[in-house]
Every structure is written in C-alpha cells, then in structure tokens.
C-alpha positions in Angstrom: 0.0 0.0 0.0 2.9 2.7 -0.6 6.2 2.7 1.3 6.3 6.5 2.5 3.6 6.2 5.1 4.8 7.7 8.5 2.5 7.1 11.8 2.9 8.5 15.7 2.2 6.9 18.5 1.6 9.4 21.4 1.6 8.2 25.3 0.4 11.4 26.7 2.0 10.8 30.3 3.9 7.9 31.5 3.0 7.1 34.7 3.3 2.8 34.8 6.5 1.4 34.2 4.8 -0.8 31.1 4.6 0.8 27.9 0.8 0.8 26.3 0.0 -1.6 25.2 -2.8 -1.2 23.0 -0.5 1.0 20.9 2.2 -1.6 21.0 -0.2 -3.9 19.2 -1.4 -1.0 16.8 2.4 -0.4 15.6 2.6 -4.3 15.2 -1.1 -3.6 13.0 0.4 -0.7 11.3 3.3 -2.3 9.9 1.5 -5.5 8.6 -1.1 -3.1 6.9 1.6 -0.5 5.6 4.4 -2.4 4.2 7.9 -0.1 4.6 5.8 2.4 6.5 7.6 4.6 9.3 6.6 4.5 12.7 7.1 7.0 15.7 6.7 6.8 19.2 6.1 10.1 21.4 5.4 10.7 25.2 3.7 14.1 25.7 3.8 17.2 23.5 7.0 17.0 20.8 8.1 16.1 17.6 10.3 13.1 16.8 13.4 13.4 15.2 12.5 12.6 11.6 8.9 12.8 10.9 8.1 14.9 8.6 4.1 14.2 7.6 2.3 11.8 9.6 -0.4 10.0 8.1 -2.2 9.4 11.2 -1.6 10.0 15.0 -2.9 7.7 17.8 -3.2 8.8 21.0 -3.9 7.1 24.1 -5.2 7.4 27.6 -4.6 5.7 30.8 -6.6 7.4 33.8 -9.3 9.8 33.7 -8.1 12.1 35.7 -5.2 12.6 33.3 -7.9 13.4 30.5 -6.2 16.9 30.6 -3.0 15.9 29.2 -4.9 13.9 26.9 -6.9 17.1 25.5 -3.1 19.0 25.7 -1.8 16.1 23.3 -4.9 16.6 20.8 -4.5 20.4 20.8 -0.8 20.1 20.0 -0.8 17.8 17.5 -3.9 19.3 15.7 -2.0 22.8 15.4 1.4 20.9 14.8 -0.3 18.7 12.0 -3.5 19.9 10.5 -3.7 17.4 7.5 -2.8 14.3 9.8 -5.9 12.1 11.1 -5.7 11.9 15.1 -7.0 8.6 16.5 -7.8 9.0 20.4 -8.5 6.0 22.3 -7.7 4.3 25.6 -9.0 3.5 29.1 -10.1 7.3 30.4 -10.9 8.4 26.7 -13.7 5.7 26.8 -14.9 6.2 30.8 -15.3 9.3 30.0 -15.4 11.1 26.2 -17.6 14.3 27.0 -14.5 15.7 28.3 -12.2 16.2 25.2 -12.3 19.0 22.8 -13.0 17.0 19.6 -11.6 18.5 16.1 -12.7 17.9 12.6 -9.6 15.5 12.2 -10.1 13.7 15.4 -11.8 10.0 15.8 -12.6 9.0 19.4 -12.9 5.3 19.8 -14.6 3.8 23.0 -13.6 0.3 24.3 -10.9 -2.3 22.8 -9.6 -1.7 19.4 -10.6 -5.1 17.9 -8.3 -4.3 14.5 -5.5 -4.5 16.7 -6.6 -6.7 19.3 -5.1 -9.8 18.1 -1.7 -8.3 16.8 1.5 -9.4 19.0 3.1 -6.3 21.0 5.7 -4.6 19.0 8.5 -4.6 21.4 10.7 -1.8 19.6 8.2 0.7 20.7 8.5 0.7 24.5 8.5 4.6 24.6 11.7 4.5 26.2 11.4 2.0 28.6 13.8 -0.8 28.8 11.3 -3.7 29.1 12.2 -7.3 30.6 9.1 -9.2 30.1 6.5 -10.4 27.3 3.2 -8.7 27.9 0.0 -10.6 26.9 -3.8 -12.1 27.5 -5.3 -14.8 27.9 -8.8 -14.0 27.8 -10.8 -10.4 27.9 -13.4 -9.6 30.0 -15.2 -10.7 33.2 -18.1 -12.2 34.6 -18.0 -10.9 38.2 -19.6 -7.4 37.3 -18.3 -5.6 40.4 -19.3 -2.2 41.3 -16.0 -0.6 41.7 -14.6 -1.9 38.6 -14.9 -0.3 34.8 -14.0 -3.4 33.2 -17.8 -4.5 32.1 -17.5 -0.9 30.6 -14.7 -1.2 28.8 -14.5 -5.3 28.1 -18.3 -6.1 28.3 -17.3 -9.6 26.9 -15.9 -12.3 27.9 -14.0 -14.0 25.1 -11.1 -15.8 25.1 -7.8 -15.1 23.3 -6.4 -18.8 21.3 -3.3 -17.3 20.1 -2.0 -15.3 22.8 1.2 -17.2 22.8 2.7 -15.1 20.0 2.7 -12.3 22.1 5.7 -13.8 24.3 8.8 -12.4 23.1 11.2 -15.4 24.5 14.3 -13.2 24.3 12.9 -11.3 27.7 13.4 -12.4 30.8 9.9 -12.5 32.2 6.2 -12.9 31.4 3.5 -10.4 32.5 -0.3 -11.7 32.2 -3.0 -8.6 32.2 -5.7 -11.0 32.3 -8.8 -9.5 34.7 -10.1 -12.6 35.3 -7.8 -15.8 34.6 -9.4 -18.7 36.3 -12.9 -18.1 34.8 -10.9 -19.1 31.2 -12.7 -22.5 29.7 -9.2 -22.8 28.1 -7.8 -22.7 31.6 -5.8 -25.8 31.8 -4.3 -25.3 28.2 -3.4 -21.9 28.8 -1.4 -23.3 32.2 0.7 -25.9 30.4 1.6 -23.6 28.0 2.6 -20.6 30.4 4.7 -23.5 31.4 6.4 -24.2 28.8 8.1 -21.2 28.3 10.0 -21.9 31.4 10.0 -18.5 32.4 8.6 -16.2 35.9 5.1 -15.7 35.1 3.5 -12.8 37.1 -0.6 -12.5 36.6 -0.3 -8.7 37.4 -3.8 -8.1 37.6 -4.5 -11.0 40.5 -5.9 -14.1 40.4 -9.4 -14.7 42.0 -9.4 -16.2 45.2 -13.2 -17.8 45.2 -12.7 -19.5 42.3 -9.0 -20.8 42.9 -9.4 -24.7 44.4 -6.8 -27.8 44.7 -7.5 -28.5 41.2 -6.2 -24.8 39.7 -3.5 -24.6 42.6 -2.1 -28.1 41.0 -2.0 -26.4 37.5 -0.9 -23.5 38.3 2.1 -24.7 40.5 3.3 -26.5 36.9 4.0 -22.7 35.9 7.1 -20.3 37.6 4.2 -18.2 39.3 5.7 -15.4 41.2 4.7 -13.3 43.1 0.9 -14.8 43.8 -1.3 -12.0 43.7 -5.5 -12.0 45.2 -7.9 -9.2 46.2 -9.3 -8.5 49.6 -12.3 -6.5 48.5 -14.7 -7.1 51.2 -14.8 -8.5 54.2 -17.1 -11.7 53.3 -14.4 -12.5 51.0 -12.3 -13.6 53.9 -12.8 -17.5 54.3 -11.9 -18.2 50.2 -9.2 -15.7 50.7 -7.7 -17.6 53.5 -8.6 -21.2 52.4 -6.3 -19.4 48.9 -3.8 -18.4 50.8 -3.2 -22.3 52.9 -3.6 -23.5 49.0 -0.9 -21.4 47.6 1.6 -22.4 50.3 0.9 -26.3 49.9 1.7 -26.1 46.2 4.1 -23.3 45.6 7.1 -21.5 47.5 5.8 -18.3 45.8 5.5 -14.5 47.5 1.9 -14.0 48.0 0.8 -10.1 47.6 -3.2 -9.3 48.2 -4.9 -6.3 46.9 -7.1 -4.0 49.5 -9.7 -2.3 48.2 -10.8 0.9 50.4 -12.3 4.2 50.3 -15.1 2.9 48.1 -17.9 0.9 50.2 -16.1 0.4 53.1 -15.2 2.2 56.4 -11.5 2.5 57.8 -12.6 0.1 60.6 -13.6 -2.4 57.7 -10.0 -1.7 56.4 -8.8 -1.9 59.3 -10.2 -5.6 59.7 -8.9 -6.9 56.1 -5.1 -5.8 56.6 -5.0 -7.1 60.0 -6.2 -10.7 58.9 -3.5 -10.7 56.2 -0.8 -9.3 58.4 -1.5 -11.8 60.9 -1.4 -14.5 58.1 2.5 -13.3 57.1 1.4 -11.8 53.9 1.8 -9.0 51.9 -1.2 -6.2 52.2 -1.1 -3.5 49.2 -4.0 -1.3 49.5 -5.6 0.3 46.9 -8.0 3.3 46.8 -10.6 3.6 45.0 -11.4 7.3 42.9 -14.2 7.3 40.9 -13.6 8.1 37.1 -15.4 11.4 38.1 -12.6 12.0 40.6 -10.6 15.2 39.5 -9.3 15.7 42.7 -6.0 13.9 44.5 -8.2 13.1 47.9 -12.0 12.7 47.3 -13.6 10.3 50.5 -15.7 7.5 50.0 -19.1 7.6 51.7 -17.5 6.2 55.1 -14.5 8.2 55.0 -13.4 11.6 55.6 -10.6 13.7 54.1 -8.8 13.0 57.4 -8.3 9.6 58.0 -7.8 9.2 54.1 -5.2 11.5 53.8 -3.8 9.9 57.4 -3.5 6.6 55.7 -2.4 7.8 52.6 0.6 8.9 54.5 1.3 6.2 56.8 2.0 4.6 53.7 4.2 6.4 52.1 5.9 7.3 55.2 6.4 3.8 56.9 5.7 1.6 53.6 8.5 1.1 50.8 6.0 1.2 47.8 2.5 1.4 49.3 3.2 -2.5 50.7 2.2 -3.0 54.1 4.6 -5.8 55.3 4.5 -8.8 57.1 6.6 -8.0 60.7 3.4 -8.1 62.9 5.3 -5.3 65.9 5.8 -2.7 63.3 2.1 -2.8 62.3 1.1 -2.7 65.6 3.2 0.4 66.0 2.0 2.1 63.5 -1.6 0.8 63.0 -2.5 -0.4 66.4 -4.1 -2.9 67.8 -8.3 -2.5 67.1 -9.9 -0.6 64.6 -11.2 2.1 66.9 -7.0 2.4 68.0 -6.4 2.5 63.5 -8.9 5.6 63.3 -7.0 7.3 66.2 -3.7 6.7 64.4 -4.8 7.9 61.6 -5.9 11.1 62.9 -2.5 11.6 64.5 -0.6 10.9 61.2 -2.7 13.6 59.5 -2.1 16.0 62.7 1.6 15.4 62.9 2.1 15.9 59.4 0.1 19.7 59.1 2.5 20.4 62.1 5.4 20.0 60.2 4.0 21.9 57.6 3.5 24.7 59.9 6.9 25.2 60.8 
C-alpha cells in the first residue's frame, strides 16, 4: 500500500512502568497493513526526530483524571499537523469522552480496538522503557460485574484469546499476564501448560481470583514459575476463600503472596482496618488500593464512610512507613504504627494527619 507512510504513536503521560500496550499492538497492525511504513513513538507534546508528515496520530489514555494531558496532546498535534488524522482511544478516553475537545480531524474510539486486538506487541516501541518481560492475554473480560470496577465498561465480553502465545517475546526475561479474570478461562488448563512451557517467571499482574482458585487450579498452576501470587481482599465476606487461597498457595508453591485491599469505596477505615489485620496476621503481603471514581478530578476525594482526614492519614502512613505502598509482614511494626483495634487505627490515623500539618506549619 505505498512505502512513504509515517505514523505517531503518542503516550500522553507515562505514569506505569509498562509501555501501552494497545498501541504496541497498533504499531505491530500498522506495519502488517503499511508495508515499509515509518513508525514514531512520542510521550507528551513533541516532535520526533525525523517525521516529517504523519499520516495518522494515535493517541492514548490511561486514567481519567489525566484526560487533561490527553486534550493538551490533541491540541498540539492538531495545530502541529492539521492534514494528519488523530485517533484518540484508551482507558479514560472511553470512561469518560464528553470531556475532550474533539476537532474535525479527530476520531474517538470507545472500548478495545478489535483491529488490533489480536496483533502481537511490537517490542521496539517501549516509549523509552527498557522492558524485561513479554506482555500478553489470555482471555478479555469478566463475569463478576463488580461495582467498583470499569471493566464491564470497557470489556463487556468475555471471550477468550487462542493465540495469545505469540505475544511472548522469548528473548525477555519475564512474562507479565493482564488478564482480569484468569481462572474463569474454559481454556484454563491449556493456557497453564503452555505458560509453562516457556520456562520462564510468570507474574498475573492483575491477581488471580481467590473464590474461584481450588486444589484442582492450585495443581496447575504450581506447573507454571508463578511469582509473586497475587488476590484481592475487597470485602470482608471475601475472607474464608481468601484464607482457604492463601493455605492453597503455600501447599503447592514457594511463591510471594501479595493481596490487593480495596478501600475508600464501600467500606469504612474500621472495615479496612479488619482486612489488613487478617493478612498481616497470616504473614502476607497487604497492598492497598484506593478507590477514585472516574469522576474524581481531585487527589483526595472520600468515600461515603471516610473523611478527608483519616484518608489522607493513611495515605501517609503509607508512604511514610511503607516502601511502595506494601504494608509488610513484621506483625510489631504494624502494631506500631496501625495499632491494635480498629477504633486504635482511626486514632492513628488522625494523629498521622495531625503530625504531618505540624510539620507543615513550621
């Protein structure tokens, strides 16, 4: 289709240390579809060295509250090339598209991009990162429909992925899985043998779901280099699988177990509280996670049960006690510093915030 065909890839901010990966795939779709065509990756406002004319410009978009740099990006590029089509698509672009400041050369695309969706990654364009493992999916989608998640938005089916193993690029060290929602997979026990036979430290970054993982999946899974482990501790009723995962995962496997806390959506601090108590009692790692609705333009917005307070209280407790936000597994220093009942964690909480506007003060 012409050899002189030059396409940029814009990452508006890099805040992960994995490039995009939906416009890894598109470069790996453009150069099948554009034989000899030029391809160039940007993050933020610039202009490579060497294009001249692009043909098209895809941009992406990670969080919604980042939608700014998003509409910067599309401003830029639409003064910097008027006669270049700009393709704008991504995870905030589609949770939320009445925000950007659409031009007459501008497409907006909501959701995955199926054209691309079965390309392999195209591991030249990293956008400057120097990348040590494969990334890839086994399956989109999932069935559990939670309330805090935009998944069903943006992957409303499940379907599963047959070729995903073209993705891995065996001269990298590692394998990362993105996969919301492994174990529900009907090609669950194939996909395991052949994670395995790549021989290589397989790390399901999104978790793996603990009320669905049983002696059966902890066999298969053991067959692959899992590590670390990774569940979710969303609610308190979630406890008993959690645990009986947990006693699973150290029968079959010497691997690190790390458990995702959800908080500030539904829950109270004494509710959070409760969850990273049971896991630092069981010797694992506890990495919270707050929740900000998509709406969230603010750094600190409370759930129903919190205040800005206590949030902002345990926001710093971890960055102050916690090397990257983990809360780890020696039971006297969380006792120290979280206390030892949930009406004690509030207190602590409050003193955290009121110690740090002191030193602010001064």
């Amino acid at each position: 289709m012409g050899f002189n065909y030059e396409f940029l890839l814009v990452e508006p901010i890099a805040k992960t240390p994995y490039p995009p990966l939906g416009l890894m795939k598109i470069s790996s779709m453009l150069k099948d579809k554009y034989k000899g065509c030029s391809v160039y990756t940007q993050i933020g406002i610039g202009r490579p060295e060497g294009l001249n004319n692009p043909f098209q410009i895809w941009i992406t978009s990670l969080f919604t509250w980042d939608n700014k740099h998003v509409i910067e990006c599309i401003k830029f590029y639409s003064r910097t090339y008027p006669k270049s089509e700009i393709r704008v698509g991504g995870i905030g672009v589609s949770l939320i598209e009445d925000e950007l400041e659409i031009g007459s050369n501008v497409n907006i695309h909501k959701g995955l991009y199926l054209d691309a969706e079965f390309y392999s990654p195209d591991y030249t364009a990293t956008f400057g990162r120097k990348l040590n493992t494969s990334i890839s999916l086994t399956s989109r989608g999932c069935k559990r429909g939670c309330g805090f998640c935009s998944v069903g938005s943006l992957e409303p089916k499940f379907f599963v992925r047959d070729n995903w193993e073209k993705d891995i690029n065996t001269d990298l060290r590692y394998i990362t899985m993105w996969d919301n929602n492994f174990l529900q997979s009907p090609n669950f026990e194939k996909d395991c043998l052949s994670l395995a036979s790549f021989n290589k430290t397989v790390d399901f970054n999104q978790g793996i779901d603990a009320r669905l993982y049983d002696t059966y999946k902890a066999e298969l899974l053991s067959k692959i280099k899992l590590n670390p482990i990774r569940f979710a501790f969303d609610k308190v009723e979630h406890e008993k699988p959690l645990i009986d995962a947990i006693s699973l995962v150290r029968k079959h496997s010497n691997a690190e177990i790390r458990v995702y806390v959800l908080y500030n959506f539904d829950d109270s601090p004494e509710e959070l509280y409760y969850r990273i108590n049971v896991l630092n009692k069981e010797g694992v790692l506890a990495f919270p996670m707050r929740y900000r609705s998509p709406l969230d333009k603010g750094t600190l917005m409370p759930g129903p049960k919190w205040n800005k307070f206590v949030l902002r209280g345990f926001n710093l407790s971890l960055l102050f006690y916690y090397k990257k936000g983990l809360i780890k597994k020696s039971r006297d220093a969380f006792v120290k510093i979280y206390g030892n009942s949930e009406s004690e964690f509030v207190e602590k909480l409050y003193s955290i915030y009121r110690y740090d506007k002191s030193i602010k003060r001064k």
